[in-house]
C-alpha positions as CSV (number, residue, x, y, z in Angstrom):
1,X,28.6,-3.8,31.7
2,X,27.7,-3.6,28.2
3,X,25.0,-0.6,27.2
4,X,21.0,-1.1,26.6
5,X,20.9,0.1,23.3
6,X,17.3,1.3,21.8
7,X,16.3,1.7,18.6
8,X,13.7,4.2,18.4
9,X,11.6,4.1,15.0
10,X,9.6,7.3,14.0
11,X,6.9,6.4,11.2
12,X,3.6,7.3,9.4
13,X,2.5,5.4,6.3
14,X,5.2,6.6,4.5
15,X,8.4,7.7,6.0
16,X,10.3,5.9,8.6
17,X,13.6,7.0,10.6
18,X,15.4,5.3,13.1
19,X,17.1,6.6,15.9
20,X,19.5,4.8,18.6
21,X,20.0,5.8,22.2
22,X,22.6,3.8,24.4
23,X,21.7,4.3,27.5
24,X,20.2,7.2,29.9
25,X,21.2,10.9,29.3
26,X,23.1,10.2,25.9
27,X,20.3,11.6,23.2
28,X,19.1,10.3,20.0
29,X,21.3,9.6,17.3
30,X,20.0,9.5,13.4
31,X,21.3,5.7,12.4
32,X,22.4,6.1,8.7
33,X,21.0,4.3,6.0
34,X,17.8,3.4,8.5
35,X,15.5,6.0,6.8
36,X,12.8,4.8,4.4
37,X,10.4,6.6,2.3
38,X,7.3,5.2,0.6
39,X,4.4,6.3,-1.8
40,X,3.1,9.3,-1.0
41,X,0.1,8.9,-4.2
42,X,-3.5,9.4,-3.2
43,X,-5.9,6.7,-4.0
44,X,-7.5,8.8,-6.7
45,X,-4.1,9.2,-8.1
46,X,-3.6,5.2,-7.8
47,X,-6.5,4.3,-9.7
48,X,-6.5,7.0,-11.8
49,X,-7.8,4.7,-14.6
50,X,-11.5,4.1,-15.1
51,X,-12.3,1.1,-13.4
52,X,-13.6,-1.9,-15.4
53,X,-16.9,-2.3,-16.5
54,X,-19.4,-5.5,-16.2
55,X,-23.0,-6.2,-17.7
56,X,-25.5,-7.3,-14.4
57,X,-26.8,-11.1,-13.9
58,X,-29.8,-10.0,-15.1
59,X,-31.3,-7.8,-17.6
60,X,-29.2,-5.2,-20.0
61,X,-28.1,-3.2,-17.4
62,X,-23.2,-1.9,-17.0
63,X,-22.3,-1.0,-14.1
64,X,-18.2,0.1,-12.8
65,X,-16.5,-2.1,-10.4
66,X,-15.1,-1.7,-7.5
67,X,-11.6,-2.3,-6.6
68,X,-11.1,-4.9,-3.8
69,X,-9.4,-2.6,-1.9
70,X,-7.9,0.6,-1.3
71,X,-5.0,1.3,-3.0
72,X,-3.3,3.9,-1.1
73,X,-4.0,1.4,2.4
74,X,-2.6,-1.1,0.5
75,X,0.4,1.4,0.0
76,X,0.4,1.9,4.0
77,X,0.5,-1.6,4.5
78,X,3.0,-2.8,2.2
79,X,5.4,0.2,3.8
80,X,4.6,-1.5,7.1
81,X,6.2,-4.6,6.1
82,X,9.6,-3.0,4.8
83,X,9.6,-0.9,7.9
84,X,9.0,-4.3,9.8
85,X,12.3,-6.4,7.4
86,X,14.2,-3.7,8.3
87,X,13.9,-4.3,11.9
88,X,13.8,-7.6,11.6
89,X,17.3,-7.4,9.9
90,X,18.3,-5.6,13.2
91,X,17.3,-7.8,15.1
92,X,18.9,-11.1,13.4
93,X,22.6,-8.5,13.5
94,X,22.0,-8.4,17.6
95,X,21.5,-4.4,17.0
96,X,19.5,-3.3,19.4
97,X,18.4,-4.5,22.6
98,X,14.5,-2.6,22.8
99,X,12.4,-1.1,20.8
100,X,10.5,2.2,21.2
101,X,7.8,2.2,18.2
102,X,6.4,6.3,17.8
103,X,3.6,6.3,14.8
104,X,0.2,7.4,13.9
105,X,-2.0,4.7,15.7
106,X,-3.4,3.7,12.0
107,X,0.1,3.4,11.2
108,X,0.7,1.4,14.6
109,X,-1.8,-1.0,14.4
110,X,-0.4,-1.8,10.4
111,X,3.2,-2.2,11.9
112,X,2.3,-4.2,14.6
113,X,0.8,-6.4,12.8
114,X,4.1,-7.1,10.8
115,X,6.4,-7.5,13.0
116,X,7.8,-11.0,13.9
117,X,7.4,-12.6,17.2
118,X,11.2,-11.7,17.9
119,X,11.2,-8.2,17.0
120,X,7.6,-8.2,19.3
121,X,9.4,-9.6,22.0
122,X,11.8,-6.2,21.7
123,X,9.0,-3.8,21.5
124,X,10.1,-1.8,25.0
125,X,7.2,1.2,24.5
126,X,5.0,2.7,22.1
127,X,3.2,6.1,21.2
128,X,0.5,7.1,19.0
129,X,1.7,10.2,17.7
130,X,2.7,11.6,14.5
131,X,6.2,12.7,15.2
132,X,8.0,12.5,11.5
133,X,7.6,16.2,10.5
134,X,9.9,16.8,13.8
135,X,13.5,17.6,13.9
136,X,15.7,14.5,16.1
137,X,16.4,17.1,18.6
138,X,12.8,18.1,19.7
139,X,12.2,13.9,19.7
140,X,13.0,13.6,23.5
141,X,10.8,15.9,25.0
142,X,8.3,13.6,23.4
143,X,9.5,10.3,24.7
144,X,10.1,10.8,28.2
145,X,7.6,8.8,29.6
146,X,9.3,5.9,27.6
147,X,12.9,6.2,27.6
148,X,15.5,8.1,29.7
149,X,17.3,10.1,26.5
């Protein structure tokens, strides 16, 4: 019988690993080359220009603009989707069987929403928890309720 393998992917905004577990009582293993790492810039230092100025519809009055969004959730969310390709691309090699996703719920809800109905389908367990900032072996005392490692 051929193992279940998992892929379990630890994320924030930011940085993404992803670790593989073959079946019950075997552990986590780092997958190489499945690590990512995105901008860690605050907004302020984004936009770090001045923003752009405009007159008002009426009168002599200037007044800055806004930006149309914020930069460093735009940063978040455009790391979702290369965290998202990359499983994506697992999923079109026949990698992994499930999915355990482990992130910030912010950082959840952003990933979620670019996943593919494929790698969705996958999607075995999640938890809302900011594990990246742990070593892999303190990882399964963390995910026990989700996966036998």
């Amino acid at each position: 019988m051929k193992p279940v393998i998992t892929w379990v992917v630890v994320a924030d905004g930011a940085r993404a690993k992803v670790y593989l577990n073959d079946g019950p009582g075997r552990g986590l293993a780092e997958i190489p080359g499945a690590e990512l790492a995105g901008a860690h810039a605050a907004t302020r230092d984004i936009n770090a220009d001045r923003p752009g100025r405009t007159f008002d519809s009426a009168g002599v009055g200037r007044h800055a603009k806004e930006p149309p969004t914020d930069a460093h959730r735009e940063a978040k969310r455009k790391f979702a989707r290369l965290v998202a390709a990359l499983l994506q691309d697992g999923l079109n090699r026949a990698a992994y069987d499930r999915l355990v996703l482990v992130a910030p719920p912010q950082a959840l809800g952003d990933l979620r929403r670019e996943l593919g109905k494929g790698v969705q389908a996958k999607v075995s367990g999640e938890l809302g928890k900011d594990l990246t900032h742990l070593p892999g072996h303190e990882l399964p005392e963390h995910l026990a309720t989700l996966l036998a490692v």
